[in-house]
N, CA and C of each residue as an Amber inpcrd file, in Angstrom:
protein
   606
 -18.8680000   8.7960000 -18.8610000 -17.5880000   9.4460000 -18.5510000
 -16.4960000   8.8370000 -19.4290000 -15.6860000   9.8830000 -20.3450000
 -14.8560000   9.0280000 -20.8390000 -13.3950000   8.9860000 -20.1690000
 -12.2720000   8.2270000 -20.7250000 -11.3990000   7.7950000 -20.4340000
 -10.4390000   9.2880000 -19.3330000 -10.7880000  10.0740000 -19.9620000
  -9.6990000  11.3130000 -19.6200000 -10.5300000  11.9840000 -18.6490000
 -11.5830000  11.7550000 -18.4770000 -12.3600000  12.3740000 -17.5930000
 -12.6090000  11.1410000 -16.1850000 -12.3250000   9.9550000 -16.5560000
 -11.9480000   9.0390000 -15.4130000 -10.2470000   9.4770000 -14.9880000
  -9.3880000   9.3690000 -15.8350000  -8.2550000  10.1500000 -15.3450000
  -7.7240000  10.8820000 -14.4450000  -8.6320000  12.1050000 -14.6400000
  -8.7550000  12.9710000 -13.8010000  -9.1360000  13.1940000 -12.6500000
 -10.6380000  12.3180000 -12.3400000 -11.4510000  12.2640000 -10.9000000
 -10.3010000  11.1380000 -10.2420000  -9.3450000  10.3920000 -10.8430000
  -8.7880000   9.4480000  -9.2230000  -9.2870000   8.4070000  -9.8380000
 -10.1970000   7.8610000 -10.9590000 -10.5900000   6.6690000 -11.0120000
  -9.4690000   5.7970000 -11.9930000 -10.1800000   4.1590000 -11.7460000
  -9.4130000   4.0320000 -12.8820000  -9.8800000   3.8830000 -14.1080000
  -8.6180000   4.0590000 -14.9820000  -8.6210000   4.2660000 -16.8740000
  -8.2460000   3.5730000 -17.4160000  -7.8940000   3.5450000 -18.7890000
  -7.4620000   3.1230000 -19.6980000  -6.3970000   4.1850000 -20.0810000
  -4.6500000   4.0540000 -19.7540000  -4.0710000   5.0190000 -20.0220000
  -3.9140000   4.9210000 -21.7020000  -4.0640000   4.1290000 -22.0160000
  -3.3880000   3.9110000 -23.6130000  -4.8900000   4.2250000 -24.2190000
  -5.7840000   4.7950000 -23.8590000  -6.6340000   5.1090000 -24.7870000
  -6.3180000   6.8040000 -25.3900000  -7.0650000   6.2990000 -26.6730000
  -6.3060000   7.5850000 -27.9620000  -6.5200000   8.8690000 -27.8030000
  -7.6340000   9.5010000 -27.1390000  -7.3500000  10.6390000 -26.8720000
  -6.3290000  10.7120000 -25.5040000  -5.6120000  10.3220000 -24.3990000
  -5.2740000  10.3820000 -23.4110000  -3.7090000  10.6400000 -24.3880000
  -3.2070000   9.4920000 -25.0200000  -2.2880000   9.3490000 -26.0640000
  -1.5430000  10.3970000 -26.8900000  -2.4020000  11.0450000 -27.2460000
  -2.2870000  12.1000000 -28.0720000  -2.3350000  13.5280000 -27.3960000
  -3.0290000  13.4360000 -26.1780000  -2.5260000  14.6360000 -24.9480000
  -0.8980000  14.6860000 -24.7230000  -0.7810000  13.4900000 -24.0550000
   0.3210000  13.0370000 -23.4160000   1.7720000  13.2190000 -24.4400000
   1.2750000  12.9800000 -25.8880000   2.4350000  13.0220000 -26.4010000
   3.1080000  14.3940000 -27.1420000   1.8700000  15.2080000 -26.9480000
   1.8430000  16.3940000 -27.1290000   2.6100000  17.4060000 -26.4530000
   2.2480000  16.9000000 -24.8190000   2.6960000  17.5740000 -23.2930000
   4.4470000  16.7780000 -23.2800000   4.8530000  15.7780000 -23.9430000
   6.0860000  15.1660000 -23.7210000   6.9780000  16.0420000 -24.6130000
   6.5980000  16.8390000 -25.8110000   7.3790000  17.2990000 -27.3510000
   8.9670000  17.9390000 -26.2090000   8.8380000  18.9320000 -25.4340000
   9.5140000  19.4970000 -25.3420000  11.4150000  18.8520000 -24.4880000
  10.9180000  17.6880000 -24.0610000  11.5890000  16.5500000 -23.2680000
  12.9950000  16.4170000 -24.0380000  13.1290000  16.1110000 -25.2480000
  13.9090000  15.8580000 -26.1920000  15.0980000  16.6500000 -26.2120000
  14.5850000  18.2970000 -26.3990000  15.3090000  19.0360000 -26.4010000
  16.0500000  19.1060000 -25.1250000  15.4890000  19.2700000 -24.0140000
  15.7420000  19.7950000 -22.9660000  16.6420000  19.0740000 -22.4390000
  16.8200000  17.7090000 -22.8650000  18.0850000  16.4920000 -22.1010000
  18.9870000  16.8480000 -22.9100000  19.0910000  17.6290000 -24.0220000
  20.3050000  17.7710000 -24.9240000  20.9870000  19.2590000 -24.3840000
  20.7220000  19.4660000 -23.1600000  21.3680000  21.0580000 -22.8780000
  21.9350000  20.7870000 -21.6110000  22.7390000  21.5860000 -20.9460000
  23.5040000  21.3750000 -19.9800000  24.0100000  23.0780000 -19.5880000
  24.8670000  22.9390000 -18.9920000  25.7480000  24.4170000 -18.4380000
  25.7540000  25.4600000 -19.2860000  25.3820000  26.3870000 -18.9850000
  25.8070000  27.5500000 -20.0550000  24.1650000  27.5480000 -20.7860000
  23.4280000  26.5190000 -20.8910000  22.4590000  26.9950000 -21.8920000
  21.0390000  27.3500000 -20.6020000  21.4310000  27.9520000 -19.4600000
  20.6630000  27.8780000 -18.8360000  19.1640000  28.9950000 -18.9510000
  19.4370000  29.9630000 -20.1280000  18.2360000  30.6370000 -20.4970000
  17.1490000  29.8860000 -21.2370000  17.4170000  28.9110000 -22.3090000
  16.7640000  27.8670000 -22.8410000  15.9910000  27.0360000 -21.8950000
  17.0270000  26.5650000 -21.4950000  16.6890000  25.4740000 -20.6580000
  15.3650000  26.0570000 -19.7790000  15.0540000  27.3280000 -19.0960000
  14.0100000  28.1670000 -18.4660000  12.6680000  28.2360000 -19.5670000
  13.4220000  28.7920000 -20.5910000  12.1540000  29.0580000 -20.9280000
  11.3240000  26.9640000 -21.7110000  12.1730000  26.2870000 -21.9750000
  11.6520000  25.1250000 -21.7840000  10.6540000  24.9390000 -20.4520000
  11.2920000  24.8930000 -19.7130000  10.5700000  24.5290000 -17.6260000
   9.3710000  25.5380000 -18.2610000   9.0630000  26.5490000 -18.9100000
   7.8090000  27.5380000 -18.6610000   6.8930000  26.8530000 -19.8270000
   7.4500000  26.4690000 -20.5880000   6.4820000  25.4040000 -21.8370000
   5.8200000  24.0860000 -21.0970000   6.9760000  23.5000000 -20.6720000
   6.7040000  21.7630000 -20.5170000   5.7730000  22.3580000 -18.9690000
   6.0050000  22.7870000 -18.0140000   5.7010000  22.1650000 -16.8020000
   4.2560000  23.1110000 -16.4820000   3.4320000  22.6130000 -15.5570000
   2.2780000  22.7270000 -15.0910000   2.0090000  24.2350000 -14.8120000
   3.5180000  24.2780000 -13.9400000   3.5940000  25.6810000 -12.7880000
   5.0840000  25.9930000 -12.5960000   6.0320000  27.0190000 -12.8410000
   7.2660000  27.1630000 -12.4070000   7.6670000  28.1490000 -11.8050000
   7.8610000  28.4180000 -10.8800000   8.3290000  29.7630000 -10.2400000
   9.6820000  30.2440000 -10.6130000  10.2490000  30.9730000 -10.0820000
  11.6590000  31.8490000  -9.9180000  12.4780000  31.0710000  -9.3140000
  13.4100000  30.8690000 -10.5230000  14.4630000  30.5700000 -10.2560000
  14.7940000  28.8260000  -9.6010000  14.4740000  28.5950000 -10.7220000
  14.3050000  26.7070000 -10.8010000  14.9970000  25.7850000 -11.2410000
  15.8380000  24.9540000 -10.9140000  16.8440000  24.2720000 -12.2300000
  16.3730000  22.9210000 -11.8230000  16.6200000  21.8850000 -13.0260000
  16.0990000  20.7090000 -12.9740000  17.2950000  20.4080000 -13.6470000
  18.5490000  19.6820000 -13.6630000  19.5060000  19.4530000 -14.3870000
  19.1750000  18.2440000 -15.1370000  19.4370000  17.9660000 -16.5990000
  19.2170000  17.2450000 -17.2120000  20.1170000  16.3740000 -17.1810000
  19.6260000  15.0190000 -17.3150000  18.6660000  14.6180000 -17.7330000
  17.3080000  14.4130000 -16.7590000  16.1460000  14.8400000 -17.1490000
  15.1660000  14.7660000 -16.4840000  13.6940000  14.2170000 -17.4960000
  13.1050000  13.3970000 -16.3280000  12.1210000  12.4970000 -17.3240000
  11.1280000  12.3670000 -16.9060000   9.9170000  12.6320000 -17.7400000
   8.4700000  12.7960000 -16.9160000   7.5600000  12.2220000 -18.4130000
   7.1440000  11.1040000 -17.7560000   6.1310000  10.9220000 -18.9500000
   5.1440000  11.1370000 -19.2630000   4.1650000  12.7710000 -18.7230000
   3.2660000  13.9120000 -19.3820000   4.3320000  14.8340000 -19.6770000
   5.7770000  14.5660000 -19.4220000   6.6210000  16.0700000 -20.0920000
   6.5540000  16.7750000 -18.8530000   6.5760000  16.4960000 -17.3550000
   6.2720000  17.9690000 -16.6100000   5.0950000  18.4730000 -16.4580000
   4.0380000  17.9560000 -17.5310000   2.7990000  19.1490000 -17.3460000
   2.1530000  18.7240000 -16.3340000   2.2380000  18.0510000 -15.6870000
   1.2680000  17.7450000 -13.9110000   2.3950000  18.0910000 -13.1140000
   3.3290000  18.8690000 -13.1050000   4.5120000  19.4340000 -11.8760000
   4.3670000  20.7530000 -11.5770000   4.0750000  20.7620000 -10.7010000
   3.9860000  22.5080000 -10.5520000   4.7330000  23.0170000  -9.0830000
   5.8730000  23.8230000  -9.1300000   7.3050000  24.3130000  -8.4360000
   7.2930000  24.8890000  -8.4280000   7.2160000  25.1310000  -7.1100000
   7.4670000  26.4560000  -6.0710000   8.7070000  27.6970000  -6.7950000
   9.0480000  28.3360000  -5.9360000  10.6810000  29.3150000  -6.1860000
  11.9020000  28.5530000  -5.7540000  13.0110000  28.6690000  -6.3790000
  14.1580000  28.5170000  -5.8470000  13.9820000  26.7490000  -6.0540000
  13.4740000  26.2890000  -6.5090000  13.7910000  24.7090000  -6.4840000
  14.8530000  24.0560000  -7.2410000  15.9110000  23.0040000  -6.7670000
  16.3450000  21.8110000  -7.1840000  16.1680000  20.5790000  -7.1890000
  16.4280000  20.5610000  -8.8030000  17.2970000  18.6370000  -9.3060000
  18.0040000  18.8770000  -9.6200000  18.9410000  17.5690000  -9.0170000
  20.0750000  16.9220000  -9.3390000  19.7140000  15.8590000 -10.8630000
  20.5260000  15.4820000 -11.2790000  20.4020000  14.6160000 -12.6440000
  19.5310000  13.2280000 -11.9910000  18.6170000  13.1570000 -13.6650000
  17.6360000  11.8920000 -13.5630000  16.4770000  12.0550000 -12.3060000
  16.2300000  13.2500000 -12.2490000  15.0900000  12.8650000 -11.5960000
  13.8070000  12.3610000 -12.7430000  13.3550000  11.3770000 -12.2640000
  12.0610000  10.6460000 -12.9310000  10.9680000  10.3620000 -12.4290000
   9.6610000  11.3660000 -13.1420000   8.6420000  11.6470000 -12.5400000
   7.5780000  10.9140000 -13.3590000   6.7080000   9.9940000 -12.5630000
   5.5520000   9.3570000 -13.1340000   4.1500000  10.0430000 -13.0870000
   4.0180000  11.1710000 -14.0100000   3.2640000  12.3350000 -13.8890000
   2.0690000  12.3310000 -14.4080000   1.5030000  11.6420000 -14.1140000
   0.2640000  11.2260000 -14.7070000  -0.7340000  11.5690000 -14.2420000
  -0.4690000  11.7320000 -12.5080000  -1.0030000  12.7100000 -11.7200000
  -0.2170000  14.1540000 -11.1690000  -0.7790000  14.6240000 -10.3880000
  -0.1680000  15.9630000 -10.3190000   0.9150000  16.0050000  -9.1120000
   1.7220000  16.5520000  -9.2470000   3.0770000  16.4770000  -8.3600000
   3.4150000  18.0080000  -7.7900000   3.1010000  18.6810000  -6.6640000
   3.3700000  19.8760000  -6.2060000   4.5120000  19.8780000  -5.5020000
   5.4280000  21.2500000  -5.4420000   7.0050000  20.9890000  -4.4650000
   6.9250000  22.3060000  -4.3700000   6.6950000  22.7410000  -2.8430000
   7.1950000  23.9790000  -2.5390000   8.3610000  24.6760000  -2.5780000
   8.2250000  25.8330000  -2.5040000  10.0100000  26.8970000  -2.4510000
  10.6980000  25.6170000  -1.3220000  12.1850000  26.3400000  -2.3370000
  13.3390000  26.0440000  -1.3490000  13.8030000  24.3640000  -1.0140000
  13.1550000  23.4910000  -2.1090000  12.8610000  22.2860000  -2.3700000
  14.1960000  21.5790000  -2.6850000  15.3840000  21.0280000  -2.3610000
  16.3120000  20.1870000  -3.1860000  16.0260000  18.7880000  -3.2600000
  16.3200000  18.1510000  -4.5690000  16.3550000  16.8700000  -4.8040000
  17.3980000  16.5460000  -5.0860000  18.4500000  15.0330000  -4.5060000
  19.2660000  14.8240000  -5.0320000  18.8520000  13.6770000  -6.3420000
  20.1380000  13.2290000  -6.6310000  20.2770000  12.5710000  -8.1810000
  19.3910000  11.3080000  -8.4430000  19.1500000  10.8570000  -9.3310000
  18.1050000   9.8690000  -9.4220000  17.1130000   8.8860000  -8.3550000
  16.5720000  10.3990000  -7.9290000  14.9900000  10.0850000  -7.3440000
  13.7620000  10.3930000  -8.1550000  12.8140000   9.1170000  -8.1010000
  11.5670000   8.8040000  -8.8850000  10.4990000   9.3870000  -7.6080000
   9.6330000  10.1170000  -8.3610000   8.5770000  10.2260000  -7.7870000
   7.5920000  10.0540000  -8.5890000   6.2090000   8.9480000  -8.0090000
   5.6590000   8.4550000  -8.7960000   3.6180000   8.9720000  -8.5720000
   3.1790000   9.0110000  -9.2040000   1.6120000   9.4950000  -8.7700000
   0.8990000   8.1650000  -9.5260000   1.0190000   7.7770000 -10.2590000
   0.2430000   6.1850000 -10.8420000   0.7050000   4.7900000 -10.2110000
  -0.3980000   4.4910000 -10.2610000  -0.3150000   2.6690000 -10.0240000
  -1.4800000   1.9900000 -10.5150000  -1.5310000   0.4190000 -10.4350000
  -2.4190000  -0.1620000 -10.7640000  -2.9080000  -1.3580000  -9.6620000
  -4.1250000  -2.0730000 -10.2820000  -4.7060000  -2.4980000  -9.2590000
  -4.1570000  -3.6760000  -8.8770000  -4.1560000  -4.3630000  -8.2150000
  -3.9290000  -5.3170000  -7.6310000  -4.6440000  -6.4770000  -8.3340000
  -5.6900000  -6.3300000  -8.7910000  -6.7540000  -7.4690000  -8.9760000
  -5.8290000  -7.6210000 -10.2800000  -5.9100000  -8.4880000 -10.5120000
  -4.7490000  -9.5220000 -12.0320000  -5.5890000  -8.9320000 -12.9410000
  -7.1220000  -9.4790000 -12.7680000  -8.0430000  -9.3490000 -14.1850000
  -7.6530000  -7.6290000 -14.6390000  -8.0500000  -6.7610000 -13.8850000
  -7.9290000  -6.0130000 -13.8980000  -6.2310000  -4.9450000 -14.3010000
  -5.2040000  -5.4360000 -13.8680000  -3.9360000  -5.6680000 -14.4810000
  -3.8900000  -5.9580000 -15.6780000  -4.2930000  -7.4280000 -16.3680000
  -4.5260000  -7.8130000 -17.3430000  -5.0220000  -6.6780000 -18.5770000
  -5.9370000  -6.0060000 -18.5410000  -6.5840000  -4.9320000 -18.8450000
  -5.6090000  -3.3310000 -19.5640000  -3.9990000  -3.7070000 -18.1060000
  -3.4760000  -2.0920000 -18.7950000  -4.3640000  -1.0290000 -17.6210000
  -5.0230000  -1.3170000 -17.1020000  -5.7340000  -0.0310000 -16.1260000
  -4.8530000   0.3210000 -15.4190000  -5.4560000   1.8150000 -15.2110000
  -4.1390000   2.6460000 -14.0690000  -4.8020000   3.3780000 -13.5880000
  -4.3530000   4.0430000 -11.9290000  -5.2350000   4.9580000 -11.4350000
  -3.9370000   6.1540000 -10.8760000  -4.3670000   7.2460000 -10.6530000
  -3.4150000   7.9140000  -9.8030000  -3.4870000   8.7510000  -8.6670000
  -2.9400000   9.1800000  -8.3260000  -2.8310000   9.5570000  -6.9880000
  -1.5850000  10.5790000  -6.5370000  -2.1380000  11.8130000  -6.3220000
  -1.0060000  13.2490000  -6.4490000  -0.1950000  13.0710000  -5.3910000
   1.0110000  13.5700000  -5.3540000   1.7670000  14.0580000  -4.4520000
   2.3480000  15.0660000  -4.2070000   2.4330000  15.5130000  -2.9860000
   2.8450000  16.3120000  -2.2720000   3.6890000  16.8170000  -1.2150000
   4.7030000  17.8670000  -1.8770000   6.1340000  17.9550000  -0.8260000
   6.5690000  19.4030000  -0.9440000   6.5500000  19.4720000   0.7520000
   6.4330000  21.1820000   1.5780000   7.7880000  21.6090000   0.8680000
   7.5500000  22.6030000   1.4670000   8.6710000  23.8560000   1.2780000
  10.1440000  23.2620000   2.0760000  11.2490000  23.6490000   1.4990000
  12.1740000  23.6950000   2.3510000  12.5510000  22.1390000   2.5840000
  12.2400000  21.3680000   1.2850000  12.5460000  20.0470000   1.7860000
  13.8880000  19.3600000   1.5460000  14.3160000  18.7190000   1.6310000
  15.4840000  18.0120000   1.2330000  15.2990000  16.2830000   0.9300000
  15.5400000  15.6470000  -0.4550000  15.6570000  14.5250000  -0.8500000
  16.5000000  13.5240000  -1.0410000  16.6340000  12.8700000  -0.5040000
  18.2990000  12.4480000  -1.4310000  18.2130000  11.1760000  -2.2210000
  19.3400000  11.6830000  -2.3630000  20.2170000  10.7720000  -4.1430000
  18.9810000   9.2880000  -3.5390000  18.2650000   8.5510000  -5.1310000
  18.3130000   7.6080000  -4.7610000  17.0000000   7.3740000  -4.1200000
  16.1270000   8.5240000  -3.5250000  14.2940000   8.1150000  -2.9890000
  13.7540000   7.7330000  -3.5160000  12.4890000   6.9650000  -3.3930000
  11.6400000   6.7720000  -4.2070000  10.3680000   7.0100000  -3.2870000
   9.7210000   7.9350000  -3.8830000   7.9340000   8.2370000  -3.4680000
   6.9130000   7.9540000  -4.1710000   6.3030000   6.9860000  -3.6480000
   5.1800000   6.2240000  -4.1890000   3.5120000   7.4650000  -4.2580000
   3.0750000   6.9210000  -4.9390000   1.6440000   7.7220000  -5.1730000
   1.0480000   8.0860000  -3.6850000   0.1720000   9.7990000  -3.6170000
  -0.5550000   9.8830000  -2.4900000   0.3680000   9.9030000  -1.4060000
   1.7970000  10.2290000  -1.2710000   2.6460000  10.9620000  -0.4420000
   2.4240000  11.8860000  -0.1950000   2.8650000  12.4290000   1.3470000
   2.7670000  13.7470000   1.9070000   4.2650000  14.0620000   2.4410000
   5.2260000  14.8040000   2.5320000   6.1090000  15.5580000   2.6600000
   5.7450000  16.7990000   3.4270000   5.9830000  16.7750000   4.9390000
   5.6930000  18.3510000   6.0920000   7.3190000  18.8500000   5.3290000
   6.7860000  20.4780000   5.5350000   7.4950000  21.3690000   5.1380000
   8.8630000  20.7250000   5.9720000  10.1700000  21.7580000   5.7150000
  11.4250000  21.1330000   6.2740000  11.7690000  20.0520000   6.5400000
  11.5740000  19.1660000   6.1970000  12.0110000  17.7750000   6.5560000
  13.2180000  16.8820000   5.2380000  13.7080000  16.2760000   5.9510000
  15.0270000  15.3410000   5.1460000  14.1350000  14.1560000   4.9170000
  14.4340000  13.5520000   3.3080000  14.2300000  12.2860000   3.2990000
  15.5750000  11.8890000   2.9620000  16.4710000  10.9260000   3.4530000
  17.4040000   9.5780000   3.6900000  17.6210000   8.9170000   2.1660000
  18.7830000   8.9850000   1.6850000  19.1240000   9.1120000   0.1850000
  18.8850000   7.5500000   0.3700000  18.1640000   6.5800000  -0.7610000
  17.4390000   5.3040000  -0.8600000  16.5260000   5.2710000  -0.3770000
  15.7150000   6.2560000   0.4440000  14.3770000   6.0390000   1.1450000
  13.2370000   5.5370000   0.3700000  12.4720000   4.6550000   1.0140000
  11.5060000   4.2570000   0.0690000   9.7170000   5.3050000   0.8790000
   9.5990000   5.9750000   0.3250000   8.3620000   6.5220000   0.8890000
   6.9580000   6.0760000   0.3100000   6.3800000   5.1470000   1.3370000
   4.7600000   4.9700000   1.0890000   4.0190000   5.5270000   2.1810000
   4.4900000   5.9100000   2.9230000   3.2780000   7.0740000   3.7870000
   3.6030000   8.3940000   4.4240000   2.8590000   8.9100000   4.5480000
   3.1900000  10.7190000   4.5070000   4.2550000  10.8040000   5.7110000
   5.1780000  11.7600000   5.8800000   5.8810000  11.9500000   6.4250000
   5.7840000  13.4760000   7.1730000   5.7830000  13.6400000   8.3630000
   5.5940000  14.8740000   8.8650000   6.5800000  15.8670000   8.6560000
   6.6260000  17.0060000   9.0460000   7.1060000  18.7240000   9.3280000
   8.3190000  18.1490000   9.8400000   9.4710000  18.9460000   9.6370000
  10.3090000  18.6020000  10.5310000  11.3710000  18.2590000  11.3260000
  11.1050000  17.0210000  10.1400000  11.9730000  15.4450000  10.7760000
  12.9950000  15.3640000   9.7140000  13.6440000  13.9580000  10.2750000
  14.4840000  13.2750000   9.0530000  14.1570000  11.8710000   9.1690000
  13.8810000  11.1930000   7.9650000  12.6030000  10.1330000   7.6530000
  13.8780000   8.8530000   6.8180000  13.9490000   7.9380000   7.4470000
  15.0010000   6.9940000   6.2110000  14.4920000   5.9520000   6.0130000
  14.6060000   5.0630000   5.3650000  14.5480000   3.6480000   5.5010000
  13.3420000   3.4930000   4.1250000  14.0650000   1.6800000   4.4110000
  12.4240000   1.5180000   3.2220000  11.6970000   0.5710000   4.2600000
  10.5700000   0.4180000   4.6860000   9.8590000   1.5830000   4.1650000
  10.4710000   3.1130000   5.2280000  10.0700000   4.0240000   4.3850000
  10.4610000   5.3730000   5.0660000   9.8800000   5.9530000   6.4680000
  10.9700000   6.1490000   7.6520000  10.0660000   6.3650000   8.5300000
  10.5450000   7.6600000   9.5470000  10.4300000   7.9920000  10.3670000
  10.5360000   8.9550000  11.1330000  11.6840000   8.1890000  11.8870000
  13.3990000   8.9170000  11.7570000  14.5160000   8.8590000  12.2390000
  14.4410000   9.8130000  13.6770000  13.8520000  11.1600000  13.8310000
  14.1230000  11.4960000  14.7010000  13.5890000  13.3620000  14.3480000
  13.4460000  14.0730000  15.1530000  13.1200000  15.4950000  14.7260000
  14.2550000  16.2780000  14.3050000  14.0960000  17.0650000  13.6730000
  15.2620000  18.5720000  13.5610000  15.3210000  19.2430000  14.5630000
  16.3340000  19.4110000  15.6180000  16.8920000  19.7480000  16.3850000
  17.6440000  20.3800000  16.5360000  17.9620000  21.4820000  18.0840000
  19.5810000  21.9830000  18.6170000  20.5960000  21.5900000  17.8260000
  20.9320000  20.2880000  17.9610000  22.0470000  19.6080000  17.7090000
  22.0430000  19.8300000  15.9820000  21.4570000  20.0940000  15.3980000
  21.3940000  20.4720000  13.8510000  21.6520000  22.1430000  13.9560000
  21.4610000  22.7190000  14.8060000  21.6130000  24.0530000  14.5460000
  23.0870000  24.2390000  14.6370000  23.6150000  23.7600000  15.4540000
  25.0960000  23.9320000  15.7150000  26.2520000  22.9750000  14.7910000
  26.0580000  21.7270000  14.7460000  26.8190000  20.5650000  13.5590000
  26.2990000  20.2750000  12.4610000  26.3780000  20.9110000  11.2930000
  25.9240000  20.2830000  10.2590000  26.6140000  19.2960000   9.4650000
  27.3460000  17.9660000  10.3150000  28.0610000  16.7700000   9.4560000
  28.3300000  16.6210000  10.8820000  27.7050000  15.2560000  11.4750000
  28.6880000  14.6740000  12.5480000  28.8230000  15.6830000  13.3230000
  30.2510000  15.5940000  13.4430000  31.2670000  16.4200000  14.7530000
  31.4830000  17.8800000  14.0140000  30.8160000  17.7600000  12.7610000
  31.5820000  19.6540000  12.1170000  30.6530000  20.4320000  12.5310000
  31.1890000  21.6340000  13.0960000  30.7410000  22.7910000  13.2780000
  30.0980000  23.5650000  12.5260000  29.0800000  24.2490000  12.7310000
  28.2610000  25.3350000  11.3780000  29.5250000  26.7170000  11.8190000
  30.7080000  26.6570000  10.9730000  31.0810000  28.1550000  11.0900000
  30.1690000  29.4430000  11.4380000  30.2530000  30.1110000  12.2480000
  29.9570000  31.3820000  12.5900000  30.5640000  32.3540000  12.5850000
  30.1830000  33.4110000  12.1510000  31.0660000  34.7320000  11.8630000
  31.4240000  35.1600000  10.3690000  30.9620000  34.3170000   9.4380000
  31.7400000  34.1610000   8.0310000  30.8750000  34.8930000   6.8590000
């Protein structure tokens, strides 16, 4: 089995080996451009997201600057999704985000790590591990999701949250480590801030 074909099954590799290298830097070309655009160039900027990334649905913005070191090509997004600036994706494995998805501003989501064992460290080995986040989610400014995350549809993650284990349907999840604050509720249907009211009638 070679290097890219350990890659792939979950095992670990050798990321710096030369064919993996020469994938990777291939899948990154389009990165360059795409941090150099902003407001107004938002037709470019689309048909970039349909080059670089895995999977893109309707109607997607990723505001630049945005950084993925396969380029996007292990991201694959639902409809209607947001980033906020600097999101940074360690894409080495595959990263899915259902419709209706917001991220706020510099949150990392990561699918690689390495082993623990030193010798093995020593080495440069890496393994990865996909993640996954439902529909309808909300992120904020500032998360970080570690490899082999789960994200239940509707749910808030807590802007600095540190996420190392899956998080259910739902909820709103904070803390490092990230945990279950409490469910989505009544009391969310009616105040959305504190004491403010969700206007009705408007």
């Amino acid at each position: 089995m070679n290097e890219a074909e350990k890659m792939k099954a979950g095992m670990i590799y050798n990321p710096g080996d030369e064919s993996i290298m020469k994938e990777q830097t291939g899948c990154a070309a389009y990165l360059k451009e795409y941090n150099t655009l902003g407001l107004g160039d938002e037709k470019r900027m689309n048909e970039l997201l349909h080059l670089m990334l895995g999977e893109v649905g309707e109607n997607c913005y990723l505001q630049p600057p945005f950084y993925a070191n396969w380029g996007g090509a292990h991201l694959h997004l639902g409809n209607n999704i947001y980033a906020n600036f600097n999101l940074t994706l360690v894409d080495d494995g595959h990263i899915r985000i259902g419709d209706s998805t917001m991220i706020g501003p510099n949150v990392t989501i990561a699918t690689a790590s390495h082993p623990v064992l030193p010798a093995l460290r020593q080495k440069a080995l890496q393994y990865n591990v996909d993640v996954f986040i439902g529909s309808n989610v909300w992120i904020g400014a500032g998360a970080i999701l570690l490899p082999g995350v789960r994200i239940g549809d509707n749910s808030v993650i807590g802007a600095g949250s540190v996420v190392t284990k899956d998080i259910p349907e739902n909820v709103v999840a904070v803390g490092n480590p990230c945990r279950v604050l409490r469910p989505i509720n009544e009391h969310d249907a009616e105040f959305y801030y504190r004491n403010r009211r969700i206007q009705t009638g408007e």
